[in-house]
N, C-alpha and C positions, 0 to 999 in steps of 0.2 A: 518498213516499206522503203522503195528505193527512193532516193530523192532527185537523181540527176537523169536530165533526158534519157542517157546512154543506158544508166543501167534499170530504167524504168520499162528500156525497149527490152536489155538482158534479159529481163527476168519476166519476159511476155516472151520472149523466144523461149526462155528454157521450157514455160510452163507448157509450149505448144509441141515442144520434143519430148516433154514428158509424157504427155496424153496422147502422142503417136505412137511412143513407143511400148505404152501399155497396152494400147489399141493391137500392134502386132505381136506383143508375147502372149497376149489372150488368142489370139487368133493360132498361133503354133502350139498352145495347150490344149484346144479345141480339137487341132488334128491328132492330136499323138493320143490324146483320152479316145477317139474313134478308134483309132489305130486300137488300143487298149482292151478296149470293149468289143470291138469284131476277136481278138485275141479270147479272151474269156467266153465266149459263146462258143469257141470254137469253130467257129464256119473259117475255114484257109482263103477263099474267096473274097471273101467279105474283107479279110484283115489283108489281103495281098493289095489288094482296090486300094483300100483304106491308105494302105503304107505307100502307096504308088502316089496318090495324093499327096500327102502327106511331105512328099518329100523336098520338091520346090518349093512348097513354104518354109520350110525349116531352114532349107540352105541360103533362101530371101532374107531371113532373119537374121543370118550371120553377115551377111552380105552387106546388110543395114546397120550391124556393126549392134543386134539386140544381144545376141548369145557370143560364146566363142567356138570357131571353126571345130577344134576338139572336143567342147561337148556334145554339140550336135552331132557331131560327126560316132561319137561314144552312144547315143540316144539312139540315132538308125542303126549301129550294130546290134544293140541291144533286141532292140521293135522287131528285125529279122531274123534274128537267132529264132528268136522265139515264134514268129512266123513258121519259120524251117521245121520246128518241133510238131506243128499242127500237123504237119505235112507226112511227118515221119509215122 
């Protein structure tokens, strides 16, 4: 355990960035597994919505420094390819 003011406050900061930051990667898995799932049912509709949502939180979560710009960014081409394929 820490023993000095400083890093007793540290490590209350960290632990309160850790549980935010788990809080917002759960929350961008939550959309992309929708996204996913409107995907496998097939309804184009349902998964367009879906990825429309879907996508300001994803790009919040870069933004917030949870993911990096390229994965996510790799993640939305992915989700709409496969979108695109319903369609086809």
């Amino acid at each position: 355990m820490a023993n000095s003011a400083g890093s007793r406050k540290r490590a209350r900061q960290a632990e309160k960035r850790r549980q935010n930051n788990a809080s917002l990667r759960s929350m961008v898995r939550t959309y992309v597994k929708k996204v996913a799932t409107a995907i496998e049912s097939g309804d184009h509709a349902a998964a367009t919505a879906a990825f429309v949502a879907a996508q300001p939180v994803m790009d919040g979560a870069v933004t917030k420094g949870i993911y990096n710009k390229n994965q996510v960014a790799r993640k939305k081409s992915r989700l709409n390819a496969e979108i695109k394929k319903l369609a086809a």
